[in-house]
N, C-alpha and C positions, 0 to 999 in steps of 0.2 A: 212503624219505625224499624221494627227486626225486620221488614222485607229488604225497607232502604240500605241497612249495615248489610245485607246480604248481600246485594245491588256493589257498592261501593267496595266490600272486601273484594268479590267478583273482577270487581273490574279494576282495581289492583294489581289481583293476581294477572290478569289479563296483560295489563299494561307490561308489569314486571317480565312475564313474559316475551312480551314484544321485542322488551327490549336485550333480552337477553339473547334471542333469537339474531337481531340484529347485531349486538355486538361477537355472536357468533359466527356471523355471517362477515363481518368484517374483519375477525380474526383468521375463518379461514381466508379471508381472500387474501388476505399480506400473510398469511403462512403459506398459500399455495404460489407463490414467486418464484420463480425459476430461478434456482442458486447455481451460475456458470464461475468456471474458473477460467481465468485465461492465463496465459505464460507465453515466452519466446525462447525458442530453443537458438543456441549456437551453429548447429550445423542441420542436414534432414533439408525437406521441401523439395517440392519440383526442381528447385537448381541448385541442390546442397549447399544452399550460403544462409541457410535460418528460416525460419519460418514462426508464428504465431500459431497456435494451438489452446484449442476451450476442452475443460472439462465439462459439461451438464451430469451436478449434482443428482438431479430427478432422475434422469433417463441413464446415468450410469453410461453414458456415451464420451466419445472424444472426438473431436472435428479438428482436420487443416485447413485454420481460416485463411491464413496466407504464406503466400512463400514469398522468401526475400531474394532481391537477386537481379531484378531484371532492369534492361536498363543502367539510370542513375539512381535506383532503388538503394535503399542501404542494403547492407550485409553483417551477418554475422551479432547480432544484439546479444546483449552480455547480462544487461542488467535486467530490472525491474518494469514493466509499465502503472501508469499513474490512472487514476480515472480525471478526470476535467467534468467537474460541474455543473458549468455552464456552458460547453457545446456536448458532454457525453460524448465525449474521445479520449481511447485510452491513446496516452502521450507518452513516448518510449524514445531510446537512442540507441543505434547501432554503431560499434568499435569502426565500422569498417564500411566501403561501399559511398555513394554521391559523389559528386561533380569531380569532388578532387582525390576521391578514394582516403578521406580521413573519417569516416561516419558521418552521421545525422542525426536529427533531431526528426523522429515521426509520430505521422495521427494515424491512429484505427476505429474505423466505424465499424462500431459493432453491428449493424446495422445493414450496411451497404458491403461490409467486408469488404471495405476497401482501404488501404493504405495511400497515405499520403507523405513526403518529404517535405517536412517545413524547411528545414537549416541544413546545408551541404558542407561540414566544418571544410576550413581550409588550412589550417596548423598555419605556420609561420609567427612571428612574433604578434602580430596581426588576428591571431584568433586558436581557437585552441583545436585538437584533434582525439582520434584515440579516447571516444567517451566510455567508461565503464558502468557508471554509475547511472540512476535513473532521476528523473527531474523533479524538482522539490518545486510546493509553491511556497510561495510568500503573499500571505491573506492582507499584508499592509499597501503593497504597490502592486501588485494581482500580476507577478510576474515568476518564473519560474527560474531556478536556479539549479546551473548543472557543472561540476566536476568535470574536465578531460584530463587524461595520465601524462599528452605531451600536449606542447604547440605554448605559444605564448612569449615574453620577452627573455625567457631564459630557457622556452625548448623544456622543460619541464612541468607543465600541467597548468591549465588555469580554471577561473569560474569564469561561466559564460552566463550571462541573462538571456531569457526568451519572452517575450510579449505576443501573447497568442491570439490578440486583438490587432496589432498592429504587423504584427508575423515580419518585427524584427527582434535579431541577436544584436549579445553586443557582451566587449571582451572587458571584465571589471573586473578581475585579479588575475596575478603573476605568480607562480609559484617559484622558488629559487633562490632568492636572493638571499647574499648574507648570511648563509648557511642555514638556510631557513629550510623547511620543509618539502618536498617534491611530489611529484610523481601518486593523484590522488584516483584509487580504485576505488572506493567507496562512495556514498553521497554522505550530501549535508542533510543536516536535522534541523528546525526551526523552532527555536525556542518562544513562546508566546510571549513570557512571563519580561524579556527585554527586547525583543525585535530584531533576537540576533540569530547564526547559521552556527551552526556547530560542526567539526567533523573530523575524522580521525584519519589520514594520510600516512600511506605505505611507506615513502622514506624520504631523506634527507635530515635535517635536526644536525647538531653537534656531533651525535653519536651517530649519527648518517642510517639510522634506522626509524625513523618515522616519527609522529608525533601528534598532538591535539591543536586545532585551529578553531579561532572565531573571525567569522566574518560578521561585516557589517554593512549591511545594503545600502544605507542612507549614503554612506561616507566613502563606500565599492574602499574599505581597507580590511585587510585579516590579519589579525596577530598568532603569533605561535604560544600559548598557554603554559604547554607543555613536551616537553622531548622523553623520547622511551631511548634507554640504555642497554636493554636487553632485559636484565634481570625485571625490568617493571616492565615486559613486554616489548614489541618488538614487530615491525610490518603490520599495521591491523589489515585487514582488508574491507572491512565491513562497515555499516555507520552505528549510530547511536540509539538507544531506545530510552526514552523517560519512563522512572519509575514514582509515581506521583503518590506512591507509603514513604521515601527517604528522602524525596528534589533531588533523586541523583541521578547521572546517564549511567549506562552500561552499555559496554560494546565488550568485543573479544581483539585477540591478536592474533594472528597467526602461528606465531613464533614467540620464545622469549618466555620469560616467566623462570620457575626453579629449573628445570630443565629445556635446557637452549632451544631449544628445534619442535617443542609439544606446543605451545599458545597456551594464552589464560584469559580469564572471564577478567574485566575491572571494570570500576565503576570511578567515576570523574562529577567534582562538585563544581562547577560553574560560576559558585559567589568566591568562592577560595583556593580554586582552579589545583587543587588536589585531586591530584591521582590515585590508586588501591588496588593492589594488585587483589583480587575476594576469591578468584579460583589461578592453582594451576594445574593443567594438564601433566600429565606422567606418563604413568606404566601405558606401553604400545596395546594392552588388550582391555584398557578403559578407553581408550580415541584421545588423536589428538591432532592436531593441526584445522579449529576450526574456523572458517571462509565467512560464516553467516553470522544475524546476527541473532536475538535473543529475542523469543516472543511469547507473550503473558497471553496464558491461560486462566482466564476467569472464575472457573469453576470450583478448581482449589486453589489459586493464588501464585501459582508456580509459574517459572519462566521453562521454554522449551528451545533447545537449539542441537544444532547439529556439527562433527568434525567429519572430515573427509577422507583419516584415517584410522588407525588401529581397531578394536573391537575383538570379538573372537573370532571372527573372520579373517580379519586384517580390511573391512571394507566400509567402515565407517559407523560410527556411531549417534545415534540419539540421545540427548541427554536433556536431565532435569536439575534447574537453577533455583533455588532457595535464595533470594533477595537476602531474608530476616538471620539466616543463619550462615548466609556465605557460604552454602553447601551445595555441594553436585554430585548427582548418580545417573550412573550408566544405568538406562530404563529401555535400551534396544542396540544390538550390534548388527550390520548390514554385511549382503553378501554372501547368505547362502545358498544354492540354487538359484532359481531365478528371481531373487530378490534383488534389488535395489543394490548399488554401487557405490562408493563416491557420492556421500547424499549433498546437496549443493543449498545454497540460499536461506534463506528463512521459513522456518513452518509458517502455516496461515490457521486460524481457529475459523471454523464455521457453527456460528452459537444455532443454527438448525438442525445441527446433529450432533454437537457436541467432540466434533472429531478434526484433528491437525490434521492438515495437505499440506505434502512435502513433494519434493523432486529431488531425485539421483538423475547426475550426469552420466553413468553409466551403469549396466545391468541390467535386470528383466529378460525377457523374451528373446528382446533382439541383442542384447546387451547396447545399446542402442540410448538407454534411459529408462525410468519408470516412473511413473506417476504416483504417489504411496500414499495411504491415510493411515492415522495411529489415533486408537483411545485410550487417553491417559487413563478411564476409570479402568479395565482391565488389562491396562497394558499389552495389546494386541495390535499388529502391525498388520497391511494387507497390500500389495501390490494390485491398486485396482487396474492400472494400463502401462501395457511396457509400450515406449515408444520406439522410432525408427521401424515400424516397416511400410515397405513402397515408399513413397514420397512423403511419408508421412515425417515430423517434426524430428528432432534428435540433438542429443547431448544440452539437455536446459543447462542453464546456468543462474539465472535469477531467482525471482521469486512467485508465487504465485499472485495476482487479483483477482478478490471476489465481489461478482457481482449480480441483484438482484434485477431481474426482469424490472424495465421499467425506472428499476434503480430506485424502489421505493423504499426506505426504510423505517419501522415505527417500535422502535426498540423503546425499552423501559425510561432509557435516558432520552432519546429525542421526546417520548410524551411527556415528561415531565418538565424538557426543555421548554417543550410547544408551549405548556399550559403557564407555565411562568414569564415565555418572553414572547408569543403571540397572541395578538385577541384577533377574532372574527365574529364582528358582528352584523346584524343580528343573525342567529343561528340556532335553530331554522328559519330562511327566510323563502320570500317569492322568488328568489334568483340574484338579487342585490343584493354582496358582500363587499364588508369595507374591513381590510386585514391590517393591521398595525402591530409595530413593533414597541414593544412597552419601552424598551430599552432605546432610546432615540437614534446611539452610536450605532446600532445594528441598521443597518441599509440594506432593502432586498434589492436584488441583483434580478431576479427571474423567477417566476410564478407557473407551477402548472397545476394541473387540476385531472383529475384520472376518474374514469367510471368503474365499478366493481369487478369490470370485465379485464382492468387493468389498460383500456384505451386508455389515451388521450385526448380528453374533449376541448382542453383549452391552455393558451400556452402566452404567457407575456414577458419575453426579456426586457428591461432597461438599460438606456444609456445614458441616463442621470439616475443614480441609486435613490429611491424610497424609502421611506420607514414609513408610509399609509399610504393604499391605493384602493379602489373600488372595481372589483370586478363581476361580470353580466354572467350571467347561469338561466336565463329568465327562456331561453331558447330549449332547452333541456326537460327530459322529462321528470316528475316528480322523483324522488328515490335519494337515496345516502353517495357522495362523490369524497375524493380525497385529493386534500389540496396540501402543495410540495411547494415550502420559499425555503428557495437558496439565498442568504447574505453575500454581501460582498465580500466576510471575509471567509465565504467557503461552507458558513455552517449550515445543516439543512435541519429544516420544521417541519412534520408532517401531520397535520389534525384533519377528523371526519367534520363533512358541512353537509348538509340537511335541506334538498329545495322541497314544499310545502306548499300548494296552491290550496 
């Protein structure tokens, strides 16, 4: 009997083992993912009208993946790129450049580095022009919605729709009327919680300086919420961010606030369409005029953003937002030596190292741009790449995307999403998995499956969405694979499945 407890504790430990092993081995394989950044600069590239450019996290490199320009290519991108789900294309717009020289709507394969021109705006009442802003989706009608500054039935900005399936636009709001609102540099935000767009436009309003819209996709109407008079701010440029401690948005203005010309941080409640003015900009050697918008750092709770001027330099500042206390401090001034410029867009958090990626429109090296990273915990700043030299990218203006090789991700919250609203059964099996959605409204959209190497051994889109499918692994050698459903409305599950012969 003591040999058997011997036996059985042994092979306990053994097992315990095993599997600690494998879930180590699992851990490092989605830790060892290749963390790229990508962005679009405004000017730079083989024919100085913009270009596309990645940072690689790992390898501490920068690559010119493409240059804009040629041809009926676009020109000159302004804003943000998006990633797309279900073809993995980042989705972007250029101000300028196609058919009619009003911008475009483009795809980037990461992959093939290649770009594509889906939509060649053509302004007139007829369609909008002049896009600034980057494209939003909408997980209800799986269609994408995008801001231009002019073009439409009053020459002053409209929303455009994009269908990346059927790879048409189509023109479902007017900006202008009736003293309504104008001319939108920012994007929209999507609110889940009613199905509507949100977004903060540069000017028109009573006060002829800008103001809060909701759109509504079902009914293609926007109403104006709210008008800025100055003192409550004033041109925002930027859009909105949800803070999910108070259901409230926050964006910034440009302008406006106690002092005319510096901008401030506010926050806007949605059920009672109040405004708050929570920060304003002042003295020129705290910053002020800032362009971006406001991005939550996890770690300590704090919001981080950026102005594009004052500081002790006079070159721009990083600052940190207090949600809970409606407080802000200057935690970095840009500008000296070859440091960063004019910092532009919104920081990005990379929870792999714990550290914001930012972009200056101008400074560095070439003064040209830089590439910057900052940790909040010791508040140190670092110019990892100045851009602009040879052909290389220059003057960003947007924001950064980050993305994982493979695009796998298995953060604390998708496993816990996994495990609550995916089953895969049985698991371990002989190769036969039957994946279901507990929650029946969730519809997979697209199925892949990846070996430890981070291939791709198996890949099932739909064009009737599922909430149960059966997929074959029985071809495959024994060993641990990791299987990725995207829904329809965008959300991604990622759990380990186990074949066993």
């Amino acid at each position: 009997m003591h040999n058997r407890i011997l036996f059985l504790v042994s092979m306990k430990k053994l097992f315990l083992l095993s599997a600690l092993l494998l879930s180590n081995a699992a851990y490092n394989f989605l830790s060892a993912q290749t963390s790229i950044l990508y962005a679009t600069t405004l000017n730079g590239g083989v024919n100085g009208t913009g270009a596309i450019v990645s940072y690689n996290l790992n390898t501490r490199t920068e690559t010119l993946e493409w240059s804009f320009g040629n041809g009926n290519d676009g020109k000159s991108p302004y804003g943000t790129m998006v990633y797309d789900t279900l073809t993995g294309l980042l989705l972007g717009t250029t101000k300028d450049g196609g058919d009619s020289n009003r911008g475009t709507i483009f795809a980037f394969d990461t992959l093939t580095k290649t770009d594509t021109v889906l939509w060649s705006f053509k302004g007139g009442v007829g369609d909008g022009a002049l896009p600034y802003g980057n494209p939003v989706y909408n997980p209800v009608n799986h269609q994408y919605y995008i801001m231009t500054g002019i073009g439409g039935a009053y020459g002053t900005g409209t929303i455009v729709s994009y269908n990346l399936t059927t790879h048409t636009e189509a023109l479902v709001w007017s900006f202008g009327s009736n003293n309504g609102v104008e001319e939108p540099i920012g994007d929209l935000w999507f609110d889940r919680r009613d199905s509507l767009f949100y977004g903060l436009i540069y000017m028109g309003g009573g006060p002829g300086v800008g103001g809060i819209v909701s759109f509504n996709p079902v009914k293609d109407t926007a109403i104006t919420l709210f008008q800025f008079n100055g003192t409550n701010g004033r041109n925002p440029w930027a859009g909105f961010v949800y803070n999910s401690a108070d259901s409230l948005l926050y964006g910034t203005t440009l302008e406006g606030g106690s002092s005319p010309t510096k901008g401030t941080i506010i926050s806007f409640n949605t059920h009672t369409n109040v405004e708050k003015v929570v920060w304003n900009f002042g003295s020129d050697s705290y910053g002020f005029g800032p362009e971006g918008n406001l991005a939550y750092y996890p770690e300590n709770g704090l919001y981080y953003l950026v102005t594009t001027d004052g500081g002790t330099h006079s070159g721009g500042t990083l600052g940190e937002f207090n949600a809970v206390k409606d407080s802000e401090k200057l935690v970095w001034s840009f500008g000296a030596g070859t440091d960063g410029l004019v910092p532009v867009g919104t920081p990005v958090y990379n929870p792999g190292d714990s550290l914001l990626y930012l972009m200056a429109f101008m400074g560095g090296g070439n003064n040209k741009g830089a590439i910057i990273s900052y940790k909040p915990a010791t508040n140190s700043e670092n110019v990892i790449w100045s851009l602009g030299g040879g052909t290389d990218g220059a003057n960003p203006q947007g924001n950064f995307t980050l993305l994982q090789k493979n695009n796998i991700t298995t953060s604390l919250r998708q496993q816990i999403a996994s495990a609550n609203l995916l089953t895969v059964y049985p698991n371990p099996s002989n190769g036969l998995f039957t994946i279901s959605m507990k929650n029946e409204e969730l519809k997979m959209k697209t199925i892949a499956v990846y070996n430890v190497l981070g291939e791709q051994i198996y890949s099932a889109p739909f064009t009737i969405y599922n909430s149960q499918f059966t997929i074959d692994l029985s071809s495959n050698p024994n060993g641990s694979y990791f299987l990725r459903v995207i829904t329809a409305d965008g959300e991604t599950f990622t759990q380990k499945v186990s074949v066993v012969r």
